[in-house]
N, C-alpha and C positions, 0 to 999 in steps of 0.2 A: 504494500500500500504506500500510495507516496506521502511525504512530508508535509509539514504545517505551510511551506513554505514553496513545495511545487503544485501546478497546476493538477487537478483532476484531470483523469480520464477516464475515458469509458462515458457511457449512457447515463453515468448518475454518480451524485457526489458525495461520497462517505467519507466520516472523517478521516483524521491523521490515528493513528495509534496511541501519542501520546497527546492527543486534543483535550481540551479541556467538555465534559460532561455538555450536553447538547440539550435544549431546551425542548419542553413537549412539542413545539410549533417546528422545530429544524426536524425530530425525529419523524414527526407524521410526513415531513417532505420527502425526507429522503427513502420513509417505505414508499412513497406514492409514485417515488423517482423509480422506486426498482419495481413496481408494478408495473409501470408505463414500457418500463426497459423489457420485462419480460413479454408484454404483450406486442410486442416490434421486431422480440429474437427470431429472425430467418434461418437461423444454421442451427445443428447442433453444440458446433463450437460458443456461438452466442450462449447458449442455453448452459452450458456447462459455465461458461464464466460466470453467468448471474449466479446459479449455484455456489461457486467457490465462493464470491461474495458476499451470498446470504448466510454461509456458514461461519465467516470470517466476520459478519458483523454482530453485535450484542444489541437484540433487543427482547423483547417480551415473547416468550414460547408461544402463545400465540399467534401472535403476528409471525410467528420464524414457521410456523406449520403451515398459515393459510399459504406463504409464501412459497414452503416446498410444495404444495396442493395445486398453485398455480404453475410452476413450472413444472411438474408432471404431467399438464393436463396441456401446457406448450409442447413438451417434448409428442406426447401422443400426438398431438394435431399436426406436428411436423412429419410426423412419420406416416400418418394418412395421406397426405399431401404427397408426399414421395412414390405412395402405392396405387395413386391415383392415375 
């Protein structure tokens, strides 16, 4: 993950590692960041980064389950897609 001090990448912006604790209004963005990102993943490659991502991030068990639920529910669609 990058530093306090380099730019973000990727589809959505999670903090630095050693960032200072994220207030409720930054946490709901940046699940709604990875929601948008999951709903836009074309590849599996995509699909798998958002995963490492959401494992790598610390939020509430629930939000991190509906989260693995929706990228389950991408990677199947993707793979319909392919069989089509």
């Amino acid at each position: 993950m990058a530093s306090n001090t380099e730019p973000p990448d990727g589809p959505f912006h999670g903090p630095a590692p050693n960032a200072p604790p994220l207030s409720p209004a930054k946490i709901a963005r940046a699940y709604f960041q990875i929601v948008d990102a999951i709903a836009a993943a074309c590849t599996d490659g995509e699909v798998a980064e958002l995963r490492a991502h959401v494992e790598a991030t610390a939020m509430h068990p629930f939000d991190g389950r509906a989260l693995e639920r929706q990228l389950r529910s991408r990677e199947l669609a993707l793979q319909e897609d392919l069989e089509l």
